[in-house]
MINU-406868 format. One line per 3 residues: their letters; for each residue x, y, z of N, C-alpha, C. Coordinates in pm, 1 decimal. Each point is the difference from the previous one (the first is absolute). Example, Ala and Ser with C-alpha at 12.3 -4.5 7.8 and 13.67 -1.06 7.14 Angstrom:
BEGIN
as	1319.0 -569.0 780.0 -89.0 119.0 0.0 90.0 120.0 0.0 ~ -35.0 105.0 -72.0 82.0 119.0 6.0 -77.0 109.0 73.0
This chain:
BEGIN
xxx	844.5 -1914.2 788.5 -89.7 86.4 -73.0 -70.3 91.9 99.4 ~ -26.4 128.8 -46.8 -41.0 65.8 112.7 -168.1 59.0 -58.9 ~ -54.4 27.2 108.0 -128.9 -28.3 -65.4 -111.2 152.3 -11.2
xxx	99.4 123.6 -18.1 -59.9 107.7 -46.7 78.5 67.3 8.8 ~ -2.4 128.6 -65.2 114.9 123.5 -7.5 -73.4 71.3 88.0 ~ 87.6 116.6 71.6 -10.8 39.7 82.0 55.7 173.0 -120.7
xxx	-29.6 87.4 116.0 73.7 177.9 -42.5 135.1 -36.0 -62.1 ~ 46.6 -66.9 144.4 136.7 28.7 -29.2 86.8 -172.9 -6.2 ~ -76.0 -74.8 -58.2 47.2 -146.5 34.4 -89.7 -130.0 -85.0
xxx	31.3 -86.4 72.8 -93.2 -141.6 14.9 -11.0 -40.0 135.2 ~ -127.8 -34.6 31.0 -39.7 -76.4 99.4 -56.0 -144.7 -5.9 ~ 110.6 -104.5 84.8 -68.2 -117.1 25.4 -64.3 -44.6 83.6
xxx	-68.8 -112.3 2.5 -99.0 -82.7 69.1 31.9 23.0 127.5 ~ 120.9 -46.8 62.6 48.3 -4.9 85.4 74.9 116.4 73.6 ~ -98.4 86.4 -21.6 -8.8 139.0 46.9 128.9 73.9 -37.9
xxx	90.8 -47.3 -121.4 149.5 96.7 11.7 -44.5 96.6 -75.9 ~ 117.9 97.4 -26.5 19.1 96.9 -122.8 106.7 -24.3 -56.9 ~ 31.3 61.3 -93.1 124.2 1.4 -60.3 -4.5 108.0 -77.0
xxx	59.4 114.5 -15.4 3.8 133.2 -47.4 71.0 -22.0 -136.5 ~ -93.0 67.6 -157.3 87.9 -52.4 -56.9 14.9 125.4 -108.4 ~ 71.8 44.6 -130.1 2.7 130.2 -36.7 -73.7 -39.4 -163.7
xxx	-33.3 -144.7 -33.1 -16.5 -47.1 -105.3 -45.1 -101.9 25.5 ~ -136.5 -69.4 -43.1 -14.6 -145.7 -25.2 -10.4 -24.2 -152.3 ~ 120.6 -105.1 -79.7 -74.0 -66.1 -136.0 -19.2 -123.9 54.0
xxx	-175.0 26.6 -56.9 -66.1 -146.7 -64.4 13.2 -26.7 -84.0 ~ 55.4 -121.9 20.8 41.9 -134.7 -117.9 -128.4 -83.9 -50.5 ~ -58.4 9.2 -80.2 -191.5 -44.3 24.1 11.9 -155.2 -47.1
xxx	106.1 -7.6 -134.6 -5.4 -120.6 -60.3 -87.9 0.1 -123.9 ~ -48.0 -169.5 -20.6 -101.9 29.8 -86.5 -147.3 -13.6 69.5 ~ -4.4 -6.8 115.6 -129.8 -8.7 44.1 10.4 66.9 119.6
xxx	-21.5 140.6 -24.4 19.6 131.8 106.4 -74.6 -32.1 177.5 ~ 30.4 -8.2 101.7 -7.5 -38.2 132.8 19.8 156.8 45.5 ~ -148.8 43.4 -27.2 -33.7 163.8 91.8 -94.5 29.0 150.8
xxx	-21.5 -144.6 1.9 -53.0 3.9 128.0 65.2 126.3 131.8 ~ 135.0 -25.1 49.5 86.9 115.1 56.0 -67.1 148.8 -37.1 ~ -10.3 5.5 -98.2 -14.3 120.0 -63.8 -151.9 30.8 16.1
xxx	-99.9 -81.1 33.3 -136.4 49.8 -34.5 -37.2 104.0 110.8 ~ 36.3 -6.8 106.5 1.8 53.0 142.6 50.7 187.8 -15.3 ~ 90.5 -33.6 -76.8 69.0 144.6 -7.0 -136.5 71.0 -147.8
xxx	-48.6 -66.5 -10.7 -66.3 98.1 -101.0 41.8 -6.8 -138.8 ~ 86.5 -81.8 -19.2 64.0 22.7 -171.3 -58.4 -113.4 -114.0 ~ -104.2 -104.4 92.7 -37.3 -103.4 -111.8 -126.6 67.5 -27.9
xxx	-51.2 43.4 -125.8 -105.2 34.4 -65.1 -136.9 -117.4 -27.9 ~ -105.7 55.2 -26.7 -95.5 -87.4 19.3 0.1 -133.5 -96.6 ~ 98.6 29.4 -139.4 44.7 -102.2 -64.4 78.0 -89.6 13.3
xxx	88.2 -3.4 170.1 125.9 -38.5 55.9 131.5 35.9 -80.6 ~ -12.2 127.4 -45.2 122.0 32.3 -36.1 27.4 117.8 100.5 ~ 143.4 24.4 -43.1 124.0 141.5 66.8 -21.5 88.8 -134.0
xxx	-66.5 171.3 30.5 63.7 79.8 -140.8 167.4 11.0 16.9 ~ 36.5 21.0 -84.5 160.3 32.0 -68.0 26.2 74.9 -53.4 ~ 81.1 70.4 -17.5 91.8 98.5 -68.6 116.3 -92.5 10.5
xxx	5.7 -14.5 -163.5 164.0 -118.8 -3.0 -31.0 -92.3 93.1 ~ 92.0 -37.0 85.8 9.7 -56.4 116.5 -56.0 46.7 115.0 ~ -35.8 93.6 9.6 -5.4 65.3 124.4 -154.5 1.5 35.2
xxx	-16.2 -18.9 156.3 -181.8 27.6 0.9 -22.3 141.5 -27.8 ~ -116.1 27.4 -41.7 -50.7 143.9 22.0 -31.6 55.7 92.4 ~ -98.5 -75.5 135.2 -9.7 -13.5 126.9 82.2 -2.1 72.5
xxx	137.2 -38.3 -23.9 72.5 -53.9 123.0 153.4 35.2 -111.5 ~ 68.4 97.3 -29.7 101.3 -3.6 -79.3 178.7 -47.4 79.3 ~ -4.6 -46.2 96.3 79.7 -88.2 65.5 -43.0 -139.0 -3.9
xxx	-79.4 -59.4 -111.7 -36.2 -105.4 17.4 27.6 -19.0 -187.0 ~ 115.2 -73.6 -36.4 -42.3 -81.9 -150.4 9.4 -136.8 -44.5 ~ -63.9 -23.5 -45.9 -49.0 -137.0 -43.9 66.9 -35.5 -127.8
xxx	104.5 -73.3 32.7 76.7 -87.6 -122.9 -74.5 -90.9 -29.3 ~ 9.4 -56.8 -133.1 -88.0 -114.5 -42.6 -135.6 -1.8 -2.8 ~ -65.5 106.9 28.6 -77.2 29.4 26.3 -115.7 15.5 -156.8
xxx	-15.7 -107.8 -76.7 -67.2 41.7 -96.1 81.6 45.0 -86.3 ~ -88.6 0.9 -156.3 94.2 32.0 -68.6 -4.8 204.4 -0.3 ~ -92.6 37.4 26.3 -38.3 123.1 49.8 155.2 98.2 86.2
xxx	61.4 -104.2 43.3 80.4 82.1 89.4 130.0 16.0 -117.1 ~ -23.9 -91.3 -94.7 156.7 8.8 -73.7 -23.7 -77.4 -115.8 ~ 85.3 -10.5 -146.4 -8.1 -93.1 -70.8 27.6 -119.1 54.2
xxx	-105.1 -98.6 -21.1 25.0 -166.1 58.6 106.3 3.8 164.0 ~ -115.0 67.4 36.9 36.6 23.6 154.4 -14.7 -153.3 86.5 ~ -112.9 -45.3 -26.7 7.4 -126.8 53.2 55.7 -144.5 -63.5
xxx	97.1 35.6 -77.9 96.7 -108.4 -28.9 146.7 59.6 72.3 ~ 93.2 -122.1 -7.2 82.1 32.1 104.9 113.0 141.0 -80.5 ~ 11.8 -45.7 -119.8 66.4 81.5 -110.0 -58.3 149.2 56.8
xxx	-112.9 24.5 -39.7 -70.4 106.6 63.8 5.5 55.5 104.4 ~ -19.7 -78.6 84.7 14.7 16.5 128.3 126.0 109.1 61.0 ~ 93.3 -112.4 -34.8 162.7 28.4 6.3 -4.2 150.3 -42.6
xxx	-43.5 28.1 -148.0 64.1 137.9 -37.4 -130.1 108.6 78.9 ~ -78.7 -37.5 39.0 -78.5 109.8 69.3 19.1 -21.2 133.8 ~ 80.9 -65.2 75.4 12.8 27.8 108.4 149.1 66.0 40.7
xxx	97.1 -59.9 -125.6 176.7 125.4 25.4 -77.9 147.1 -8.7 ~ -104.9 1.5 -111.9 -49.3 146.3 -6.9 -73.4 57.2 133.6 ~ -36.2 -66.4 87.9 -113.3 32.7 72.7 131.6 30.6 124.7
xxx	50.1 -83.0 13.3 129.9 2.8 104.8 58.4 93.9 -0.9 ~ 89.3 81.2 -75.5 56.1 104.0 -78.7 -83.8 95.4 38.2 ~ -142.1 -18.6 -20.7 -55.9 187.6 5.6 -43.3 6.5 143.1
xxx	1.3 -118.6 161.4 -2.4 6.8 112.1 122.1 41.2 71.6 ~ 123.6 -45.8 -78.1 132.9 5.3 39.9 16.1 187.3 -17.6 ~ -39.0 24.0 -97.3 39.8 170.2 -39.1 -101.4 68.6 52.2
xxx	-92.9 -78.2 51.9 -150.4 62.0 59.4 89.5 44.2 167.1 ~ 61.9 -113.3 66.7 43.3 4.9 145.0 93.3 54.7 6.2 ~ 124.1 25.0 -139.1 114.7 89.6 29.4 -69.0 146.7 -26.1
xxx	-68.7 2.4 -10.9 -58.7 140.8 -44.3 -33.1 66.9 156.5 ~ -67.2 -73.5 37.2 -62.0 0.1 167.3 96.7 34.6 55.2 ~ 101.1 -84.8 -1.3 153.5 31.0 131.6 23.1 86.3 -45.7
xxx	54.9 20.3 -188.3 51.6 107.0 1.3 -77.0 118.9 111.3 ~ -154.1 32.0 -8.2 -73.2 128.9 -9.0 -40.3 -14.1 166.2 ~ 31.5 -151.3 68.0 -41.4 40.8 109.7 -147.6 -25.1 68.0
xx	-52.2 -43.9 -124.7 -146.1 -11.4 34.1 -77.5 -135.9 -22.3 ~ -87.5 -17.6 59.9 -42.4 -190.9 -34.5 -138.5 39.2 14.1
């Protein structure tokens, strides 16, 4: 687990990076945003805003399972499942878009 997002990454404890072009959080049913409070995206209620899946703050960052907010019965696995092929799908056409154009 790495223990804050970075510009262009995650950074762990143990001083690494790891450069990444997408993080999904998988939250469950009992969301673990600690990682996240550092970067600025947990609100004073301990939530992430959203659009769909996606943060508003941080739109390389979406949260599957994430409440039912992110999707119908997002935090059941049924749910889950179909909002995360969807969420996958629009990162996948998000990064061929990039190569195609060249730009990140």
């Amino acid at each position: 687990m790495f223990d804050h997002l970075t510009r262009t990454g995650v950074f762990r404890s143990d001083g690494t990076t790891m450069e990444c072009d997408a993080v999904l959080w998988c939250t469950g049913f009992r969301p673990v945003l600690d990682p996240l409070v550092s970067s600025g995206l947990v609100d004073g209620q301990g939530r992430v805003a959203v659009e769909g899946t996606r943060s508003v703050a941080e739109p390389r960052l979406p949260l599957v399972g994430y409440g039912d907010w992110t999707g119908s019965a997002s935090a059941t696995l049924i749910g889950a499942v179909r909002t995360a092929k969807v969420t996958v799908a629009q990162i996948v056409q998000e990064l061929e878009a990039e190569d195609r154009s060249g730009t990140k």
